[in-house]
N, C-alpha and C positions, 0 to 999 in steps of 0.2 A: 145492224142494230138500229142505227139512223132510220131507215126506210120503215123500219118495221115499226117506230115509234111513228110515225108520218100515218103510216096506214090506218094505227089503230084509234088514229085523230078521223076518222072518214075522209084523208086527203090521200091524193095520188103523187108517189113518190116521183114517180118519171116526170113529171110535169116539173116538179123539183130538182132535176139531177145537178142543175149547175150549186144552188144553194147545201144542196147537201153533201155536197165531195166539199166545199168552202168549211162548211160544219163538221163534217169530220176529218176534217188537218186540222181546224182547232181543239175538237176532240183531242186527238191522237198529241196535239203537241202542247197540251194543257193549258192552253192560251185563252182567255176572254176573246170572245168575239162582237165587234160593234156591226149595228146595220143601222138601215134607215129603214128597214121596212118589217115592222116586228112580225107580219101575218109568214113570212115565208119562213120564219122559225118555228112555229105552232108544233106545240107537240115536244117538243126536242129540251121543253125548260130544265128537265129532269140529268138532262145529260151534257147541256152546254151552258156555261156560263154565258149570257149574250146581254147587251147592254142596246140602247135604243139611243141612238146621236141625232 
């Protein structure tokens, strides 16, 4: 479901695998996710709570 929100942004999921397995364990474990880098979340606001530190 991850990748496929990724795609429909015109990004390449695979280019993303590390960040989006990170995003869906917080997915999956209801948790807020912090990053430092908002661009490798793009797409994904809809289904991850993520916050920018």
């Amino acid at each position: 479901m991850l990748a496929h929100l990724v795609v429909t942004t015109g990004r390449q999921p695979r280019r993303r695998a590390m960040d989006l397995l990170i995003a869906a364990t917080a997915h999956a474990q209801g948790v807020a996710l912090y990053t430092r880098n908002a661009d490798d979340l793009t797409g994904l606001e809809t289904e991850i709570d993520w916050h920018l530190v």
